[in-house]
PAGUDREN-639540 format. One record per residue (C-alpha): residue in three letters; x negated, y, z negated. Coordinates in steps of 0.5 Angstrom, whole numbers, plus 500, padded with zeros to 3 digits. Each point is the difference from the previous one (the first is absolute). Example, Ala and Ser with C-alpha at 12.3 -4.5 7.8 and 13.67 -1.06 7.14 Angstrom:
<sites>
<site rest="ALA" c1="475" c2="491" c3="484"/>
<site rest="SER" c1="498" c2="507" c3="502"/>
</sites>
This chain:
<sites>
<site rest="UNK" c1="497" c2="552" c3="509"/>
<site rest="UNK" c1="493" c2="500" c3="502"/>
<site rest="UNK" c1="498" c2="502" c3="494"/>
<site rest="UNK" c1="504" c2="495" c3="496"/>
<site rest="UNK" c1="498" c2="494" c3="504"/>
<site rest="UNK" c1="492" c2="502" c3="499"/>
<site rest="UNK" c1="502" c2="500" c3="492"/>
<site rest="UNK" c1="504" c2="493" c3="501"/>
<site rest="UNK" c1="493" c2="497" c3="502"/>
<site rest="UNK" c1="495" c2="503" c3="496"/>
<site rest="UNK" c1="504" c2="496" c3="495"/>
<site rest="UNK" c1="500" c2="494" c3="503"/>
<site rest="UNK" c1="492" c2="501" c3="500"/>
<site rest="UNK" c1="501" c2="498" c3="493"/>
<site rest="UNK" c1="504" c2="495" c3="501"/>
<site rest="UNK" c1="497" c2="496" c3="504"/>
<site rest="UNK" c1="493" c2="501" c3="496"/>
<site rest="UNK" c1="504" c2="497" c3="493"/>
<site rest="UNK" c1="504" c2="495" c3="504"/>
<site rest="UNK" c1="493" c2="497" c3="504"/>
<site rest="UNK" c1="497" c2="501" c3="493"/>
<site rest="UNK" c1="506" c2="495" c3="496"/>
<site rest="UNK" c1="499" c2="495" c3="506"/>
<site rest="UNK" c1="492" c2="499" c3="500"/>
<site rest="UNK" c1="500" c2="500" c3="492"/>
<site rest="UNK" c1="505" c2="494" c3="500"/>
<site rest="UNK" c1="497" c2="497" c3="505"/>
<site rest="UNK" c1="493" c2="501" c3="498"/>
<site rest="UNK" c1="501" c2="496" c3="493"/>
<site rest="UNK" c1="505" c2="494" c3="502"/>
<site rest="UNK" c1="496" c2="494" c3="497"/>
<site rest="UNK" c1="494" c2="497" c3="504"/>
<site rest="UNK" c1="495" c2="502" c3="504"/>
<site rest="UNK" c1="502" c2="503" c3="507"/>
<site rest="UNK" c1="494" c2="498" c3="504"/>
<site rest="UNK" c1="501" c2="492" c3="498"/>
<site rest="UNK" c1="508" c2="502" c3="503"/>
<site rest="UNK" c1="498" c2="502" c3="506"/>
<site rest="UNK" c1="496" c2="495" c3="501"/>
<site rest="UNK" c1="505" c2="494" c3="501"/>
<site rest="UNK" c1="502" c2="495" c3="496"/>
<site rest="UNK" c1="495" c2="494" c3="502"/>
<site rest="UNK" c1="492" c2="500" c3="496"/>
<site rest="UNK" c1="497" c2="507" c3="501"/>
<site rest="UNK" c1="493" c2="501" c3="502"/>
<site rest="UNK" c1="498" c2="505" c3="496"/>
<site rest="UNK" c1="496" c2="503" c3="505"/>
<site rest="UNK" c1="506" c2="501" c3="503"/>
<site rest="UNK" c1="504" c2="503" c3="494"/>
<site rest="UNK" c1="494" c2="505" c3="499"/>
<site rest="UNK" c1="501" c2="502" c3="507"/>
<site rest="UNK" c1="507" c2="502" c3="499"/>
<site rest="UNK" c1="499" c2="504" c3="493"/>
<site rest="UNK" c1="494" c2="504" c3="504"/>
<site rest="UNK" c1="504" c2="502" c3="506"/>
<site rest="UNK" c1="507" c2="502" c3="497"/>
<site rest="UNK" c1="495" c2="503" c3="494"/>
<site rest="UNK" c1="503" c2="495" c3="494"/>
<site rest="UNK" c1="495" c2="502" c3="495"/>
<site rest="UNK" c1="501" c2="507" c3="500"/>
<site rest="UNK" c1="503" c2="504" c3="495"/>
<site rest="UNK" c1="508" c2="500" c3="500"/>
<site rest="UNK" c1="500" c2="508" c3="501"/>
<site rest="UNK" c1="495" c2="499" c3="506"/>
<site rest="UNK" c1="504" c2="494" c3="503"/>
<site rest="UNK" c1="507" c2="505" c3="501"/>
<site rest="UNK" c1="495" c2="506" c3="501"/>
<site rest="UNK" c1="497" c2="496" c3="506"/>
<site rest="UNK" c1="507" c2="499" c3="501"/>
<site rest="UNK" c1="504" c2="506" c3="499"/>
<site rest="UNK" c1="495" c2="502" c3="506"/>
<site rest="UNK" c1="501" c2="496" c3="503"/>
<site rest="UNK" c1="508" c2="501" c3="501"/>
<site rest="UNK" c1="499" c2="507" c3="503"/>
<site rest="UNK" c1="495" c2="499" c3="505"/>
<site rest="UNK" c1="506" c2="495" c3="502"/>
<site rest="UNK" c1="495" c2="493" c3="499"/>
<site rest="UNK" c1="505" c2="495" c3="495"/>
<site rest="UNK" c1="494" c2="496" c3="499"/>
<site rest="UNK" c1="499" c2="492" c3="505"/>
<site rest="UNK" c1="501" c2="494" c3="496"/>
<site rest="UNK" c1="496" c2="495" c3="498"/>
<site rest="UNK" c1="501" c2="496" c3="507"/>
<site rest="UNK" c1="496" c2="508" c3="503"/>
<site rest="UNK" c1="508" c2="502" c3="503"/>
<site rest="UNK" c1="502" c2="507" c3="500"/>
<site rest="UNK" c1="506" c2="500" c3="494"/>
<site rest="UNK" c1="503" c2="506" c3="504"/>
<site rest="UNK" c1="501" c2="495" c3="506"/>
<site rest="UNK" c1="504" c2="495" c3="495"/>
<site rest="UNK" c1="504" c2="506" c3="498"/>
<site rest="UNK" c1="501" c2="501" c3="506"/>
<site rest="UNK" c1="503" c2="494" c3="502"/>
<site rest="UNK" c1="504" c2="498" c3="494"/>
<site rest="UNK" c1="503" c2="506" c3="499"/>
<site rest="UNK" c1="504" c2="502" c3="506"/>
<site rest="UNK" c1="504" c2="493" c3="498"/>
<site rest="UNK" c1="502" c2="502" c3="493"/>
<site rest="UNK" c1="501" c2="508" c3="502"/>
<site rest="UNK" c1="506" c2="496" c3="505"/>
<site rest="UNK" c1="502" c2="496" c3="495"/>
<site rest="UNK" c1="500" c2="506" c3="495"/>
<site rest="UNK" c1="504" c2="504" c3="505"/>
<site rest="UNK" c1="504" c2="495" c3="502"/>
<site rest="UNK" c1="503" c2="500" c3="492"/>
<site rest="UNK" c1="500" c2="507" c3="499"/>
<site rest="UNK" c1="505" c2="502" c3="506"/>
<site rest="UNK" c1="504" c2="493" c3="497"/>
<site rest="UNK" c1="500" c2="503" c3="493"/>
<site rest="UNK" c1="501" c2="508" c3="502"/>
<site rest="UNK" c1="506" c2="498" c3="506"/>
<site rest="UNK" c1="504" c2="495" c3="495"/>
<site rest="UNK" c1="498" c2="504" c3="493"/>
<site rest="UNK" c1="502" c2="506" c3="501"/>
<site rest="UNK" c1="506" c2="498" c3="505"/>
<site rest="UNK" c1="502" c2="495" c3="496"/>
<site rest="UNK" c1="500" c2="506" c3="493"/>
<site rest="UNK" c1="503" c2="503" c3="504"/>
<site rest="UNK" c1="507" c2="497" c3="500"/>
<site rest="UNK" c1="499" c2="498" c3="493"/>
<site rest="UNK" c1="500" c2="506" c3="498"/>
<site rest="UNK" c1="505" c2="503" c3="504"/>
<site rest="UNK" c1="505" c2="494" c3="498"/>
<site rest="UNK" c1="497" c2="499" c3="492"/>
<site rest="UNK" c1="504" c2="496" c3="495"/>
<site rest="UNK" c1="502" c2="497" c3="506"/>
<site rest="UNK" c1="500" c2="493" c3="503"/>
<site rest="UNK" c1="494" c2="501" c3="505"/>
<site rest="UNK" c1="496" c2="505" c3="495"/>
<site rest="UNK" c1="501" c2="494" c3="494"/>
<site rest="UNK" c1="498" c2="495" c3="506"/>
<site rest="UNK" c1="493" c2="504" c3="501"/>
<site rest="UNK" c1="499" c2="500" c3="493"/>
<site rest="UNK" c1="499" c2="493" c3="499"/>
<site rest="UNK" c1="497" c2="498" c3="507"/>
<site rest="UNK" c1="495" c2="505" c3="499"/>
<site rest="UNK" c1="499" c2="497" c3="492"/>
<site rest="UNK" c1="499" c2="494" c3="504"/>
<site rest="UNK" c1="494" c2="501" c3="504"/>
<site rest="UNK" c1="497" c2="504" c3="494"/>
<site rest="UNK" c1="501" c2="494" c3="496"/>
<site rest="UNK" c1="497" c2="494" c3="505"/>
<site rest="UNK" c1="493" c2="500" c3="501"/>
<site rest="UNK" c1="496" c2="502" c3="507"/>
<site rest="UNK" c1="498" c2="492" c3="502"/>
<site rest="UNK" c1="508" c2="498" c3="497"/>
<site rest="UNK" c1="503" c2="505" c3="506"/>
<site rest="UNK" c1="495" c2="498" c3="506"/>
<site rest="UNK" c1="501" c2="492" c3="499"/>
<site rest="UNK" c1="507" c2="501" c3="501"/>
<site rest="UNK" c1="500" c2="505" c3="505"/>
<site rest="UNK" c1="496" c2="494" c3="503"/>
<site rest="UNK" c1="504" c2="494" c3="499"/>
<site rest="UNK" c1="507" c2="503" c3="503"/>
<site rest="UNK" c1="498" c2="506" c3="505"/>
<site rest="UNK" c1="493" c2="496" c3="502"/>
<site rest="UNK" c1="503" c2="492" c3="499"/>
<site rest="UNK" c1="507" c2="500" c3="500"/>
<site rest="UNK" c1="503" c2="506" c3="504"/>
<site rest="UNK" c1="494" c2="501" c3="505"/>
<site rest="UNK" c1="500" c2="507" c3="501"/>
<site rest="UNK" c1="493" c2="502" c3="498"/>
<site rest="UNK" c1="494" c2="497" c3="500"/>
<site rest="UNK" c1="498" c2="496" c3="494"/>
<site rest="UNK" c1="493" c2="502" c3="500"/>
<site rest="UNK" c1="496" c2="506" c3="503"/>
<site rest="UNK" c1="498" c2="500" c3="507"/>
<site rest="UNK" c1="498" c2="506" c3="503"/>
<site rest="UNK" c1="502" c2="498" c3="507"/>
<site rest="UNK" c1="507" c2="501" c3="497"/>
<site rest="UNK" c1="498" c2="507" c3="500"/>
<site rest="UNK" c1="505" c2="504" c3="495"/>
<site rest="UNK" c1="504" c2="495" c3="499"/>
<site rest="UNK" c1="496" c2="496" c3="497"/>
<site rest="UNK" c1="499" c2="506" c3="494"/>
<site rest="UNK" c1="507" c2="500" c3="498"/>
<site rest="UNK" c1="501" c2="495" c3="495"/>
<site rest="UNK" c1="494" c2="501" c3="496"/>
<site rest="UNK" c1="501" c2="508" c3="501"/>
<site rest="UNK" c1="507" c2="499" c3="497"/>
<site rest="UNK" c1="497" c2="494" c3="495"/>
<site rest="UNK" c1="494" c2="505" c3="499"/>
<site rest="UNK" c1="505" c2="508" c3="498"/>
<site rest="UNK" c1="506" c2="494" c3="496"/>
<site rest="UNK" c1="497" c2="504" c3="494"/>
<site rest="UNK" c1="499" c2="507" c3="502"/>
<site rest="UNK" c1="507" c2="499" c3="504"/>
<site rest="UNK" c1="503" c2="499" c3="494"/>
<site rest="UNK" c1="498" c2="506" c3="496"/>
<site rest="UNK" c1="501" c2="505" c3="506"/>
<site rest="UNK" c1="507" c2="498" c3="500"/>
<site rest="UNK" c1="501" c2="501" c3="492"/>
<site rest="UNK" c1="496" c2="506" c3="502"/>
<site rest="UNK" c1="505" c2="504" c3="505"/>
<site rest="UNK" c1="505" c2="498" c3="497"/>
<site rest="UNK" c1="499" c2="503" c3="494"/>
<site rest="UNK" c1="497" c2="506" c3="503"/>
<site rest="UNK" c1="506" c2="501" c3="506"/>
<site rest="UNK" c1="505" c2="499" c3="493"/>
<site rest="UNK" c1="497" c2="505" c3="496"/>
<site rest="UNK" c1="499" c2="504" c3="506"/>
<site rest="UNK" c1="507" c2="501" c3="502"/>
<site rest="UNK" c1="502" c2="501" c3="492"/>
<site rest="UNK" c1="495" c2="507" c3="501"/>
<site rest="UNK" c1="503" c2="507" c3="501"/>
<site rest="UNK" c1="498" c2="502" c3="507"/>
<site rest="UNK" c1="503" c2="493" c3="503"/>
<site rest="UNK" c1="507" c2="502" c3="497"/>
<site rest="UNK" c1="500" c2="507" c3="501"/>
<site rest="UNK" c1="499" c2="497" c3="509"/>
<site rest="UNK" c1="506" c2="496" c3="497"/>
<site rest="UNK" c1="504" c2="506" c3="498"/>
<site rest="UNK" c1="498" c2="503" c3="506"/>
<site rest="UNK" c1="504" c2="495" c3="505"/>
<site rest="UNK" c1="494" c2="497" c3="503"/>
<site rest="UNK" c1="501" c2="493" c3="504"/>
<site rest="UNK" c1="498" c2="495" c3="494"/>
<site rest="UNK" c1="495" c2="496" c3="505"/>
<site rest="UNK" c1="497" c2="507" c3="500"/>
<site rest="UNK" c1="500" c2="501" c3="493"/>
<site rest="UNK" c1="497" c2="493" c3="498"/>
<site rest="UNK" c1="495" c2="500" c3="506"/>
<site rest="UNK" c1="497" c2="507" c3="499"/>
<site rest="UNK" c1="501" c2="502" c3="494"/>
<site rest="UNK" c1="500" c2="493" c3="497"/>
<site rest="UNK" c1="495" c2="496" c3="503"/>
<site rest="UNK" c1="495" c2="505" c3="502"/>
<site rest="UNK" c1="499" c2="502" c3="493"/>
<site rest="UNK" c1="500" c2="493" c3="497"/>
<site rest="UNK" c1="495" c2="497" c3="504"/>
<site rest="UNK" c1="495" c2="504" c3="498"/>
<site rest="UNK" c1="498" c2="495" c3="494"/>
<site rest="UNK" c1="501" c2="494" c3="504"/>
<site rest="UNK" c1="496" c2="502" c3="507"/>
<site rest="UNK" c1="494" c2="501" c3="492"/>
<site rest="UNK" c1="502" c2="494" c3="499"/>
<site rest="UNK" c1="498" c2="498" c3="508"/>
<site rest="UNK" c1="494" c2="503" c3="500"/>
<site rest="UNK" c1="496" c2="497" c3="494"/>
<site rest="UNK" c1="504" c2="494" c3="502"/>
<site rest="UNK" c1="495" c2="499" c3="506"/>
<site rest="UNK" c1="493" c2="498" c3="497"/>
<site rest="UNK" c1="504" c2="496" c3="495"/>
<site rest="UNK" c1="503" c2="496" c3="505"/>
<site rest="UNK" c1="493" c2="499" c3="504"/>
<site rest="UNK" c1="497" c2="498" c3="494"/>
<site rest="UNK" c1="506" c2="495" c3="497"/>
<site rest="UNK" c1="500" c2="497" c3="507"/>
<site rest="UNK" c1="495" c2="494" c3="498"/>
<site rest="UNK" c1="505" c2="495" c3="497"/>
<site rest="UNK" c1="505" c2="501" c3="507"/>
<site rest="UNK" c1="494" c2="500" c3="504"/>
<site rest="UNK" c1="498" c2="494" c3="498"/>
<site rest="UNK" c1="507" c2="497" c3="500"/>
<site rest="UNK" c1="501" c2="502" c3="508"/>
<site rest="UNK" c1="493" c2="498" c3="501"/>
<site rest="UNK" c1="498" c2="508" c3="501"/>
<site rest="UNK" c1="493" c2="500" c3="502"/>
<site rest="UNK" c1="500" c2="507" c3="497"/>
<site rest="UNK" c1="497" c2="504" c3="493"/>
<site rest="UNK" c1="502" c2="496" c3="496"/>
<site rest="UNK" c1="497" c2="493" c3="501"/>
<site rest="UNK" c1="493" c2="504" c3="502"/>
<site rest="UNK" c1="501" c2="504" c3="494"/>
<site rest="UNK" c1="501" c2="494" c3="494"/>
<site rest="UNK" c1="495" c2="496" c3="504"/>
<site rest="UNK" c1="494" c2="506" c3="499"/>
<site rest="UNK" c1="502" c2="500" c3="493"/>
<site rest="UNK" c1="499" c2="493" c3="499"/>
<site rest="UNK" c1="492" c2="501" c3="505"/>
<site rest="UNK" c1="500" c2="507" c3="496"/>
<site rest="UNK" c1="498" c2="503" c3="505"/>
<site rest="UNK" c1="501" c2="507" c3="498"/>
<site rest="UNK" c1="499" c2="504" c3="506"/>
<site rest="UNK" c1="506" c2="495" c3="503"/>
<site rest="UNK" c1="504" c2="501" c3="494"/>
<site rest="UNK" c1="498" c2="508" c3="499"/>
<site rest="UNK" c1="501" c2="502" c3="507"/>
<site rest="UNK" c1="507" c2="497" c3="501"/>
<site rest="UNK" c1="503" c2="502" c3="492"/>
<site rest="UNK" c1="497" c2="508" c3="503"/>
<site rest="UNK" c1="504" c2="499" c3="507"/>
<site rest="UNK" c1="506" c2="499" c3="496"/>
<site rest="UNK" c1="499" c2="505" c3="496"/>
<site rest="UNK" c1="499" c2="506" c3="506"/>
<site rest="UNK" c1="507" c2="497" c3="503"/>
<site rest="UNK" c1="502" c2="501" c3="493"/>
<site rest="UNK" c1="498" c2="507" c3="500"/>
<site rest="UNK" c1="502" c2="502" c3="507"/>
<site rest="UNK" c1="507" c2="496" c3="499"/>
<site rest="UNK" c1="501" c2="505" c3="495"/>
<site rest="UNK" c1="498" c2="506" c3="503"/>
<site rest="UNK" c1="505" c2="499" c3="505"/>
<site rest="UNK" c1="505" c2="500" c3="495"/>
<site rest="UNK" c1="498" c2="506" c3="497"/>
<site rest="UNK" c1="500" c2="502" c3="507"/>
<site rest="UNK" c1="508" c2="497" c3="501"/>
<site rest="UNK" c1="503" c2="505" c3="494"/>
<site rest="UNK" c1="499" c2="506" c3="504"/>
<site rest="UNK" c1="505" c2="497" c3="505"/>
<site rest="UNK" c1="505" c2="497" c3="495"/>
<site rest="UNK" c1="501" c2="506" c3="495"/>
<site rest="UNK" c1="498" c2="506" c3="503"/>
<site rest="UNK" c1="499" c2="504" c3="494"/>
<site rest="UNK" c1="494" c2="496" c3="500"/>
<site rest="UNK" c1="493" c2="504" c3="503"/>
<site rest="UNK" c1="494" c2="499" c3="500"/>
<site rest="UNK" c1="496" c2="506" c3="500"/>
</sites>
C-alpha cells in the first residue's frame, strides 16, 4: 500500500505541473491588457499602471512569468493580489464555504442515489423503477438556476421550511438546499448508475450461486449485490467532488454563497492570474486525493483487490 501511494502522487506531480500550465496559458492570453485591469475602471495613472506591471513581472517572458509561478506554488506562496493580499488568505476564507457546500451535496447525492438505485433495481419493470427513470430524466433535463429558483420560491416562500437564502447563522441548515440544488444532476446520474450496476449485479454467476445456496435474500443483495455494485458509483462519487466544487459558481451566486466561486468569476474578469491559478490548482489537489481515496475504498468493497 505504501508503495502503491508513493506511485498515485509522483503521477499527480505531472498533473498538477500540465493543469497550472493549461490555466496559465488561458489566462495569460484573454484579450487586453492585465496591468490596466488590476488597476481599476476609473482613469489610470500610468505611473500606476507601470508599477503593477513591474511588480507582478508583466513584461517578462510568458515561460518566465509560470516558472516564477510554478516556483512559487511549491514553496506554498500563491502570489498577493493587486491590492498587496495573500491569495492563499482569500483561499482560505473562500474555500471552506464551498468544501461545505460540496459535501453537503455529495452525502445528498450519495444517500439518496445510491438508496433510491437500489430499490429501482430490485423492483425494475416496475412502478417505482419507472417512476425513478422519469424523476431522474427530469433533473437531468432542467438546468441548475431553473431548480434553485424553484426550490426558493416553494421550500424558501411558500412552505417556510428552509431559508430562502444563505446564511451562516443558520449553520448546517442554511446548506441544505442549495446542496440539494447543487448534486440535483450528479443525483440524478448516481441513481441510473446503481441501479444499472445493482441489476447487472444480481444477474452475475456468483449472486445466483449464494441464491441456490439458500441464503437470506437481504443478505444476498446487500453482500454480494450492493457491495460489488457500488464500485462504479463510489468512482463516479470521488471524481464527483472537484466537479462540484468547481460547478458551485452559479448555486453560489443564487444563495448568495460567499465562496469560490464568485471570487473565482471576479479574478477572471480583474485577470488577476495568481487568484484564479491558485484556486483552479486547490481543486485539482482535491480532485487528486478525492480520487486517491477512492482507489483506497476498492480494497474495502471487493477484496480481490490489493494493492502491492
Amino acid at each position: 500500500m505504501y508503495r502503491y501511494l508513493v506511485r498515485r502522487l509522483l503521477q499527480a506531480i505531472p498533473v498538477l505541473i500540465g493543469t497550472t500550465l493549461l490555466i496559465y496559458t488561458m489566462v495569460y492570453f484573454l484579450p487586453g491588457d492585465p496591468a490596466r485591469a488590476m488597476a481599476g475602471d476609473r482613469r489610470q495613472d500610468p505611473v500606476v499602471v507601470e508599477m503593477i506591471r513591474e511588480k507582478y513581472h508583466f513584461d517578462d517572458s510568458f515561460l518566465s512569468q509560470y516558472w516564477n509561478y510554478l516556483t512559487g506554488i511549491f514553496q506554498g506562496d500563491f502570489g498577493t493580489t493587486v491590492r498587496g493580499r495573500a491569495v492563499g488568505d482569500i483561499m482560505a476564507e473562500r474555500f471552506p464555504w464551498t468544501i461545505n457546500l460540496a459535501v453537503t451535496a455529495l452525502v445528498i447525492e450519495a444517500v439518496a442515489g445510491i438508496v433510491a438505485g437500489i430499490f429501482a433495481a430490485l423492483n425494475r419493470g416496475r412502478f417505482f423503477d419507472n417512476l425513478v427513470l422519469i424523476v431522474t430524466l427530469m433533473m437531468i433535463s432542467i438546468p441548475t438556476f431553473v431548480t434553485g429558483f424553484i426550490m426558493q420560491l416553494l421550500v424558501g416562500v411558500e412552505w417556510q421550511i428552509l431559508p430562502v437564502s444563505f446564511n451562516e447563522h443558520d449553520g448546517f441548515k442554511a446548506y441544505i438546499m442549495p446542496g440539494y440544488v447543487l448534486a440535483t444532476l450528479s443525483l440524478a446520474y448516481v441513481t441510473r448508475l446503481m441501479r444499472t450496476s445493482l441489476a447487472e449485479t444480481m444477474r452475475s454467476d456468483y449472486v445466483r450461486t449464494a441464491v441456490a445456496k439458500g441464503l437470506p435474500h437481504s443478505r444476498v443483495v446487500m453482500r454480494h449485490g450492493v457491495r460489488n455494485a457500488l464500485i462504479p458509483v463510489v468512482t463516479f462519487l470521488g471524481a464527483d467532488l472537484g466537479a462540484l466544487m468547481g460547478g458551485a459558481i452559479i448555486t453560489e451566486r443564487i444563495f448568495n454563497i460567499p465562496g469560490v466561486g464568485g471570487q473565482l468569476a471576479q479574478s477572471v474578469y480583474l485577470r488577476e492570474r495568481p487568484v484564479v491559478i491558485g484556486m483552479v490548482t486547490a481543486l485539482v489537489l482535491i480532485y487528486i486525493v478525492g480520487n486517491l481515496l477512492v482507489d483506497m475504498l476498492y480494497a474495502v468493497l471487493d477484496p480481490r483487490i490489493r494493492y502491492d
